[in-house]
C-alpha positions as CSV (number, residue, x, y, z in Angstrom):
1,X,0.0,0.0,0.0
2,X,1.5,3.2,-0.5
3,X,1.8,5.2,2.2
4,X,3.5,8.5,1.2
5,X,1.8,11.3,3.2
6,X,0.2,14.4,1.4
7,X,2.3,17.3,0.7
8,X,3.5,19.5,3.7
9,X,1.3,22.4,2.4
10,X,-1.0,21.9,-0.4
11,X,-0.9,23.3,-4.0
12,X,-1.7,27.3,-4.4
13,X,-5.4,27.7,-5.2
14,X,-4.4,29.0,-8.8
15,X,-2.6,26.3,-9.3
16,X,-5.0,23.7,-8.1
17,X,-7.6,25.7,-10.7
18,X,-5.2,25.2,-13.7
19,X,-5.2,21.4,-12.8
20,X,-9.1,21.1,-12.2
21,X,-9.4,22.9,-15.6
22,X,-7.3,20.5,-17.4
23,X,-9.0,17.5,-15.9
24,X,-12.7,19.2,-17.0
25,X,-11.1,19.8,-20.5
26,X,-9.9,16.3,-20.6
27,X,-12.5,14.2,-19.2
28,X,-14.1,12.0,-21.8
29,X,-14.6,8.6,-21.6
30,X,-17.0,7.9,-19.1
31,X,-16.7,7.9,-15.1
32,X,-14.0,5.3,-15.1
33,X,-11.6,7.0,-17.6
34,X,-12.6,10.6,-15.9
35,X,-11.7,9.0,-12.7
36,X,-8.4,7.0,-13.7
37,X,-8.1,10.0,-15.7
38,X,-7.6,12.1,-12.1
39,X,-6.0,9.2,-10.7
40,X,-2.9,10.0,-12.8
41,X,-3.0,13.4,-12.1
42,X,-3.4,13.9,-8.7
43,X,-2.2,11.4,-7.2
44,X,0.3,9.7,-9.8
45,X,1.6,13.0,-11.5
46,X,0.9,15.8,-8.8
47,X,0.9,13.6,-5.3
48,X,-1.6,16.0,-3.9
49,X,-2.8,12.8,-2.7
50,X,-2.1,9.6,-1.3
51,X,-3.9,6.1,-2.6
52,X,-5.4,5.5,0.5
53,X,-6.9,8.6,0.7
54,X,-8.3,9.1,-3.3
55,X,-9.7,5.6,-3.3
56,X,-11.6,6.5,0.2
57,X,-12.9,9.5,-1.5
58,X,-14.0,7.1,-4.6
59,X,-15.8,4.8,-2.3
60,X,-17.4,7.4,-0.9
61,X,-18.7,9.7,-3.8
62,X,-19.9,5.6,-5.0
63,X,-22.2,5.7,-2.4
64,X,-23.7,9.1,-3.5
65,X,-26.7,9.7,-5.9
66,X,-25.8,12.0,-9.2
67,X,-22.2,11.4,-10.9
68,X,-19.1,10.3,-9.1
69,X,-16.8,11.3,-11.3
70,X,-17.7,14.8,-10.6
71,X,-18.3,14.6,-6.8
72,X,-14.7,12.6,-6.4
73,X,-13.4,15.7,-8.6
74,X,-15.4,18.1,-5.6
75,X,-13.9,16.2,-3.1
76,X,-10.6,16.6,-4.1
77,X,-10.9,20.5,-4.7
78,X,-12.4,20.7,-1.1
79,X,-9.7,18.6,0.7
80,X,-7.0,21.0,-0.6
81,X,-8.8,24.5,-0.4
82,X,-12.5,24.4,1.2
83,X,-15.4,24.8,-0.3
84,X,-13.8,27.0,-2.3
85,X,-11.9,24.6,-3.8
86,X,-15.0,22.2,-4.1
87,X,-16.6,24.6,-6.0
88,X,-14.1,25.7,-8.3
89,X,-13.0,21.7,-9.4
90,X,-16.8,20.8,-9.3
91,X,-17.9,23.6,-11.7
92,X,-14.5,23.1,-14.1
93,X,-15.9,19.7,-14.2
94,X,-19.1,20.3,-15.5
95,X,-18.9,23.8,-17.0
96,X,-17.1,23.3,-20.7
97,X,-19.3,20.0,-21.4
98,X,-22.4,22.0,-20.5
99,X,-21.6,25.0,-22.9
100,X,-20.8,22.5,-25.5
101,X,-24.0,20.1,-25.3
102,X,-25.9,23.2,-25.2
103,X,-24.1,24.7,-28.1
104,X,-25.0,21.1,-29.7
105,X,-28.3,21.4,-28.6
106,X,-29.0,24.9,-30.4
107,X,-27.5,23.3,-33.8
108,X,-29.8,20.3,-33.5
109,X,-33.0,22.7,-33.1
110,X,-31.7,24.6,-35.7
111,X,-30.7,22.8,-38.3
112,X,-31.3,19.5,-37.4
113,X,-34.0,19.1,-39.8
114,X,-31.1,19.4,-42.5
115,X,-30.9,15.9,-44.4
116,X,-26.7,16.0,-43.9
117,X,-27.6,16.4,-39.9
118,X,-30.3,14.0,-40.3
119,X,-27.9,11.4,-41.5
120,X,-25.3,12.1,-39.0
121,X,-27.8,11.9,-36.0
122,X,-29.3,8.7,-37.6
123,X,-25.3,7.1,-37.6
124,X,-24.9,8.4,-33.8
125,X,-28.1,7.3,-32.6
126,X,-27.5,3.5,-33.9
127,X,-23.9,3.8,-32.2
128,X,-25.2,4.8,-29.1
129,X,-26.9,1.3,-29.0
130,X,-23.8,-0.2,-28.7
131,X,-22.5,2.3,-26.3
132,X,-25.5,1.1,-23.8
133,X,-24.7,-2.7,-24.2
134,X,-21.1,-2.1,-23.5
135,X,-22.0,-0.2,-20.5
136,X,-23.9,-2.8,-19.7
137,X,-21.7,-5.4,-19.3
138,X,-19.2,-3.8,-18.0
139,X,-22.2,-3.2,-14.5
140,X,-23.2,-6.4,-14.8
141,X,-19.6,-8.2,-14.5
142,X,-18.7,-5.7,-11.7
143,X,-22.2,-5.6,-9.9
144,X,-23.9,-9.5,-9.9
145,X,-21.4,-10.9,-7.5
146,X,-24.0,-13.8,-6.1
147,X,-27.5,-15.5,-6.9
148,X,-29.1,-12.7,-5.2
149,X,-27.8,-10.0,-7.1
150,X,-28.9,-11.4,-10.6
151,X,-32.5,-12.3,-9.4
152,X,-32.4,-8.5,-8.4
153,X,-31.1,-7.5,-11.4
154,X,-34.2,-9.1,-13.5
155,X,-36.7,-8.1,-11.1
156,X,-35.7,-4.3,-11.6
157,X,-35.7,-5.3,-15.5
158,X,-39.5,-6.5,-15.2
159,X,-40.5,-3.9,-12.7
160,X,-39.5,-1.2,-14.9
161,X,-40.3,-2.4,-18.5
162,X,-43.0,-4.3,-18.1
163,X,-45.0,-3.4,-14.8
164,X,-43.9,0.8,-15.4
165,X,-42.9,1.4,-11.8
166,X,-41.6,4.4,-11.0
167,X,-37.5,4.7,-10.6
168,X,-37.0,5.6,-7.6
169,X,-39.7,3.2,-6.1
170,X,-37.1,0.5,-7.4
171,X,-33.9,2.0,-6.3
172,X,-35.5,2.1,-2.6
173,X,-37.1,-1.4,-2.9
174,X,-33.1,-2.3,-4.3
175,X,-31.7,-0.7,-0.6
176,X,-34.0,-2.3,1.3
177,X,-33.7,-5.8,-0.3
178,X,-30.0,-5.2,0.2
179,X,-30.4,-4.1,4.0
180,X,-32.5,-7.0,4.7
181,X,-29.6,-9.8,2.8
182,X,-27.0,-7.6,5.1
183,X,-29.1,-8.4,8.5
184,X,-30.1,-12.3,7.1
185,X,-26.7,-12.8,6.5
186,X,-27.4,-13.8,2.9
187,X,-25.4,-10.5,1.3
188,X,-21.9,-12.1,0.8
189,X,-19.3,-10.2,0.4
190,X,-21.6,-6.8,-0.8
191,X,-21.4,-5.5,3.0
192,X,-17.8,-5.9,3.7
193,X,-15.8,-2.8,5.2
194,X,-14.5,-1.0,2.0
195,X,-11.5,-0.3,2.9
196,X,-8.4,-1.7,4.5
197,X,-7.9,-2.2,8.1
198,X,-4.4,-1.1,8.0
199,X,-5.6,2.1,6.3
200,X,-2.9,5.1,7.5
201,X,-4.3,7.6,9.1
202,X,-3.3,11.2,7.7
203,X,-3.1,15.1,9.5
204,X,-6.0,16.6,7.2
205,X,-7.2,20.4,6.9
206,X,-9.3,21.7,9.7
207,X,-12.1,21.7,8.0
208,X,-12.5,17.9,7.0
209,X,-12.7,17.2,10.4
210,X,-16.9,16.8,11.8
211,X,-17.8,19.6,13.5
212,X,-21.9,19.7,14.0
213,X,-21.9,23.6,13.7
214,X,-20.3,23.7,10.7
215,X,-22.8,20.4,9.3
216,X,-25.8,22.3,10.3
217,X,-24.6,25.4,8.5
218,X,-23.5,23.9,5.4
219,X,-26.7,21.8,5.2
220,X,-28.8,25.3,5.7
221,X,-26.7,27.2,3.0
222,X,-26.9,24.6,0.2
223,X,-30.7,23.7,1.3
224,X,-31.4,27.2,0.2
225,X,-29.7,27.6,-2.7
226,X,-30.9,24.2,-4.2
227,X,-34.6,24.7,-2.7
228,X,-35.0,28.8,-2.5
229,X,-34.9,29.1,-6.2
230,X,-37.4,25.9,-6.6
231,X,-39.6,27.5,-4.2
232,X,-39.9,30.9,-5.9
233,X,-40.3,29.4,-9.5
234,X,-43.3,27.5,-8.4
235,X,-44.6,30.6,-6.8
236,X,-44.1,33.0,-9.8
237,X,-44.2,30.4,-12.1
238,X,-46.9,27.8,-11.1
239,X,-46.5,24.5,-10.8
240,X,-47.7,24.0,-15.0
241,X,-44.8,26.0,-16.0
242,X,-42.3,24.3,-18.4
243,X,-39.4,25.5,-16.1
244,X,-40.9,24.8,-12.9
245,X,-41.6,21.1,-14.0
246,X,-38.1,20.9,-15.5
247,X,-37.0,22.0,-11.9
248,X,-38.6,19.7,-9.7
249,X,-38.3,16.9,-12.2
250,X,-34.4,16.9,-11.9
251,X,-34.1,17.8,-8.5
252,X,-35.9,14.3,-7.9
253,X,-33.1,13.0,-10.3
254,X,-30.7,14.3,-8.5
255,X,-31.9,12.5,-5.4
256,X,-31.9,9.2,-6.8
257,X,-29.6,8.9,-9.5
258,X,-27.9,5.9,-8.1
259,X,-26.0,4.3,-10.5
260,X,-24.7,6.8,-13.2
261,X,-26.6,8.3,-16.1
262,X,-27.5,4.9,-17.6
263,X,-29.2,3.9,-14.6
264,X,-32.0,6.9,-14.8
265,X,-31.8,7.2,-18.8
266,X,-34.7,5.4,-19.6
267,X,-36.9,6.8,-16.6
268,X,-35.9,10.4,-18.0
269,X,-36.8,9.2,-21.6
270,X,-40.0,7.9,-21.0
271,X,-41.7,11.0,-18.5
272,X,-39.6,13.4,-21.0
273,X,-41.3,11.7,-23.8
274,X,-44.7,10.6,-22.6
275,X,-45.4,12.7,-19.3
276,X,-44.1,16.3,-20.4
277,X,-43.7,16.1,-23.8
278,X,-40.2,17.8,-23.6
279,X,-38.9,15.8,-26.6
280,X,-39.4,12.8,-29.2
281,X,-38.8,9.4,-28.4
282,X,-35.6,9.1,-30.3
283,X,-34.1,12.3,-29.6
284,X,-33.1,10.9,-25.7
285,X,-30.3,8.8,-28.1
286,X,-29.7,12.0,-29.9
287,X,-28.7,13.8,-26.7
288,X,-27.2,10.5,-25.6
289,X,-24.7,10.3,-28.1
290,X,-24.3,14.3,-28.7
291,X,-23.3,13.8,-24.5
292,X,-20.5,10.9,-25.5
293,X,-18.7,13.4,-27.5
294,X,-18.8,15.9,-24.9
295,X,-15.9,16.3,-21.9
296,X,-18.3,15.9,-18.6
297,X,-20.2,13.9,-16.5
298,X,-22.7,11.5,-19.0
299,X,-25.6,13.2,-17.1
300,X,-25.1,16.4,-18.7
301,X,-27.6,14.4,-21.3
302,X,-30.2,16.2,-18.8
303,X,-29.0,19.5,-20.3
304,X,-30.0,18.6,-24.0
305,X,-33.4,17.2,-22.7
306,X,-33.9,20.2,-20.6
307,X,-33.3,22.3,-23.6
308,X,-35.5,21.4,-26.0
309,X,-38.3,21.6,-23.0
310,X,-37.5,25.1,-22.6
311,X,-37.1,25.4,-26.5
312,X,-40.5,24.0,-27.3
313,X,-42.7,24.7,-24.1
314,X,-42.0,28.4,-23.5
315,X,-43.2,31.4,-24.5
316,X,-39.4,32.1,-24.9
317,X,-38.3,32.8,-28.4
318,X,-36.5,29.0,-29.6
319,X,-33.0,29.6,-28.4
320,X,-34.0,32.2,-25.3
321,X,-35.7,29.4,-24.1
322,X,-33.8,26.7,-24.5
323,X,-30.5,28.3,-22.9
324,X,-33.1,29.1,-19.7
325,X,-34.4,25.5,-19.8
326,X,-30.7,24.4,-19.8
327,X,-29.6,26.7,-17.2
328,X,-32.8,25.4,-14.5
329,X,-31.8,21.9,-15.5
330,X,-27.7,22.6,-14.9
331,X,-28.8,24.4,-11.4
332,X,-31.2,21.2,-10.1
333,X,-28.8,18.6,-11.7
334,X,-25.8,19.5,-9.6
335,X,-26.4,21.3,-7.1
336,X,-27.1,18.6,-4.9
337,X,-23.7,17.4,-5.6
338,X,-22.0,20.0,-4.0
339,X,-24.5,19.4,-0.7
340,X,-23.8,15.9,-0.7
341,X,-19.9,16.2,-0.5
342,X,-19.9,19.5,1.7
343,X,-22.0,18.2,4.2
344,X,-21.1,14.6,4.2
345,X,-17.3,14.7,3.2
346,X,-16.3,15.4,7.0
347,X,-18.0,11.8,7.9
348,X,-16.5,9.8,5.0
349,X,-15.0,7.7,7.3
350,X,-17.3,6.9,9.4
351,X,-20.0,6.0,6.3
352,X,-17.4,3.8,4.5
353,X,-17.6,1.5,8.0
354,X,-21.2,1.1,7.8
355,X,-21.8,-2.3,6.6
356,X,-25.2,-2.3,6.3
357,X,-25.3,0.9,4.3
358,X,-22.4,-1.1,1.5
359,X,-24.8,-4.1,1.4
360,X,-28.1,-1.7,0.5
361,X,-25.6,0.5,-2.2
362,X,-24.8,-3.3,-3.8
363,X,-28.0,-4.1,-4.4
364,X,-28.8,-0.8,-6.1
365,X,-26.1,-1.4,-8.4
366,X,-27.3,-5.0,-9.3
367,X,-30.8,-3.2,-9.6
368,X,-29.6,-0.3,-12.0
369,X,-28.2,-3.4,-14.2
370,X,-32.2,-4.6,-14.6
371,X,-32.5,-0.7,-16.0
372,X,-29.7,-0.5,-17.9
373,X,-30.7,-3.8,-19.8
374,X,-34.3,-2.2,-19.9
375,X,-32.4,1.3,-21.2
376,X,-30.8,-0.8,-23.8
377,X,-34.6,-2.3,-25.0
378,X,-36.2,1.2,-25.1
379,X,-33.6,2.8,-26.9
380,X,-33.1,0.0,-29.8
381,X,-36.8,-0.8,-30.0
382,X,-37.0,2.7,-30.9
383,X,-34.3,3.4,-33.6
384,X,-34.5,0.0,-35.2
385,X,-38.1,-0.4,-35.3
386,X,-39.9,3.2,-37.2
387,X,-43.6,1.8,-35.5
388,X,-44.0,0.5,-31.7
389,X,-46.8,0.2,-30.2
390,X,-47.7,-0.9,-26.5
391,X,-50.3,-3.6,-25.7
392,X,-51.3,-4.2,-21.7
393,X,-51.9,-7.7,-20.6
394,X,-53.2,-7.9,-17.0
395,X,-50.9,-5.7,-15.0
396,X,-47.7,-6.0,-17.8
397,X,-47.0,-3.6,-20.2
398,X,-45.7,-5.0,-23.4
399,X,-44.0,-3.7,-27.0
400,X,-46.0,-4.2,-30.1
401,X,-43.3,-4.3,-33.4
402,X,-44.4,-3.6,-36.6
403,X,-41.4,-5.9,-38.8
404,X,-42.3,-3.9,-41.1
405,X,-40.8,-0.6,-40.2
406,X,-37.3,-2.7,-39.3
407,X,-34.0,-0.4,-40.1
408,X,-31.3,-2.6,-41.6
409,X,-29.3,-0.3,-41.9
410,X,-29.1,1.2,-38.1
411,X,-29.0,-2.6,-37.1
412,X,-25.4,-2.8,-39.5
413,X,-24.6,0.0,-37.5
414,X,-25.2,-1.0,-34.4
415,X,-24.1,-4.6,-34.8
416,X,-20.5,-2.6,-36.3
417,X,-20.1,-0.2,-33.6
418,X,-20.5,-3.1,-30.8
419,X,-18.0,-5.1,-32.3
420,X,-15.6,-2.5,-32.2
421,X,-16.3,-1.7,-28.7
422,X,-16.9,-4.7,-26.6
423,X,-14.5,-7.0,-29.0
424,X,-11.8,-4.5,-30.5
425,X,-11.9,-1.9,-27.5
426,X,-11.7,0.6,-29.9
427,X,-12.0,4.0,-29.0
428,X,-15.6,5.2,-28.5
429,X,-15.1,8.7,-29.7
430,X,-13.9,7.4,-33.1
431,X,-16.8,4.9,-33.3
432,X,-19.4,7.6,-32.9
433,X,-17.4,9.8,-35.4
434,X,-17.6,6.5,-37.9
435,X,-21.1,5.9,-37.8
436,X,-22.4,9.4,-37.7
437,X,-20.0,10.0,-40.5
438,X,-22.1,6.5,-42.4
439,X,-25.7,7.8,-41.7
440,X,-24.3,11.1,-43.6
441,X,-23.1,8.8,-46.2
442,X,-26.2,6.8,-46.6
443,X,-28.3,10.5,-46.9
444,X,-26.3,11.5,-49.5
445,X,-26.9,8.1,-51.5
């Protein structure tokens, strides 16, 4: 284990900015390059800190709702200058992916009635079906450890596709399950202590030390500023209001977004879709693969989706609205992520030792497999079928396909992009580029 202590004094703030913007510019990939992707940075190339202390941080930011590639990128700006420094690497996180995927997101509700932009989104969205299976089994192989996780895992599937339950009715069912295998005895290995026993302990900043004044005034300040605003929109607003809805919708994403943006993808899509009528049923894949190409957390997909609300829903010219619609869904999205690690960071320890809590986290992850597969459904029912229909059969919701309306060619596509991803390993950002590059082709045939 390596046990070099952190440096004597640590790095100036501007120079901790410059690094936190480098790591933002450069984060593509995913959460797991992001985060290996600050691995070698801070703690490989800088030594800001030590390994025992950035994978503590990582299992603790796993634990949280919203995405941990981000929070872990909070922490670390916290731990060396305050919330301050939270702030700062948090917001260089996020920030140049959001301008971007709303730049994207103006282009595709300007011109994306264009035949060329056609084709290209038609190439990208059969990608992106690939890009979901990978994901996929990458959760599964990491997450269904036992018996009991996989039975989990299709019981979210079926819960979710077929019966329609809510999301966050299953990610709470998942934790309880996972509480009640921890107290049974039938969890396994999900509620061992994450980290090591001989873990060094290491002289930290004043302020990562629990203090309850300083918990009950951090809790109060970021309360307000995630709640204040929600509060006065629905007042001035009213509840009916495109951005009022778009509010409170992703503020309840942010509380339960266990999992990563796959996990809540397909909830998202289908109130988006069916519920608010934000956008089209295919256009979630749009944003999904417009969000690949983008440096960020995945979940800046919400900004696209929140955009063309605000675009289409307003009585905003177009692009006014859309920007605002963007803006409310940036605010709700992440906000919470800064309360989570400014109040809760001080306590890391102590939540990492609570066993029961690492057996109810498991089974949400084996749960948010059952929705990823049922993401993976959704989205290629809807780009390789152009009719789908919906019958119900006693409490089960199921797809009707018309054969008829089957795209070959996204299924070549697809089938292409897959192979390159989950058998080559090629590099995702050049397999969206190819495909959207072959539904311009095809257009242009």
């Amino acid at each position: 284990m390596d046990t070099t202590p952190l440096r004597a004094a640590p790095p100036s703030f501007a120079e901790a900015t410059r690094t936190f913007a480098r790591i933002g510019l450069l984060s593509f990939g995913g959460p797991a390059g992001q985060i290996a992707l600050m691995h070698k940075i801070l703690v490989d190339e800088k030594r800001w800190l030590d390994e025992p202390r950035f994978l503590h941080a990582l299992n603790y930011c796993m634990l949280l709702p919203g995405p941990e590639a981000m929070q872990l990128a909070t922490y670390a700006g916290w731990l060396m200058h305050g919330v301050k420094g939270g702030l700062v690497a948090g917001l260089l996180f996020v920030l140049p992916g959001a301008l971007v995927i709303t730049a994207l997101s103006a282009i595709y509700l300007t011109v994306g009635h264009v035949t060329l932009v056609q084709g290209l989104l038609f190439g990208l969205k059969a990608a992106v079906l690939a890009v979901v299976l990978e994901a996929l089994i990458k959760v599964s192989k990491r997450a269904l450890k036992n018996g009991s996780m996989v039975i989990l895992a299709i019981a979210a599937f079926v819960a979710i596709a077929f019966l329609k339950l809510p999301f966050p009715l299953i990610v709470l069912a998942a934790a309880a399950i996972g509480t009640l295998l921890h107290l049974t005895g039938f969890a396994g290995n999900a509620g061992a202590k994450a980290a090591d026993e001989d873990d060094v302990a290491y002289a930290m900043p004043e302020w990562t030390k629990p203090s309850a004044r300083r918990f009950i005034t951090t809790l109060s300040i970021w309360l307000a500023i995630w709640f204040v605003p929600l509060v006065l929109m629905w007042q001035l607003l009213g509840h009916g209001h495109v951005f009022t809805a778009e509010a409170t919708f992703f503020s309840k994403m942010a509380a339960v977004t266990f999992g990563g943006a796959y996990a809540v993808l397909a909830y998202v899509a289908q109130q988006a879709v069916e519920v608010h009528g934000w956008l089209k049923p295919d256009e979630m894949l749009t944003g999904l693969g417009l969000a690949e190409t983008t440096p960020g957390p995945l979940i800046l997909v919400l900004v696209f989706v929140g955009f063309l609300g605000g675009a289409r829903l307003s009585s905003l010219a177009p692009l006014a609205g859309g920007i605002a619609g963007a803006a409310v869904t940036l605010w709700f999205t992440f906000v919470p992520c800064f309360l989570w690690i400014f109040v809760g960071a001080p306590y890391v320890e102590t939540v990492r030792n609570v066993r029961w809590l690492a057996s109810a986290l498991s089974a949400v992850t084996a749960a948010v497999v059952g929705i990823i597969a049922n993401l993976a459904v959704w989205f290629a029912l809807h780009v390789l079928f152009g009719n789908v229909g919906e019958t119900v059969v006693g409490p089960f919701s199921l797809p009707v396909l018309d054969f008829g309306s089957f795209d070959w060619l996204a299924a070549v596509i697809a089938i292409v992009a897959g192979v390159a991803l989950i058998r080559f390993h090629a590099n995702m950002i050049a397999v969206l580029a190819v495909s959207a590059l072959a539904g311009m082709a095809w257009q242009l045939t």
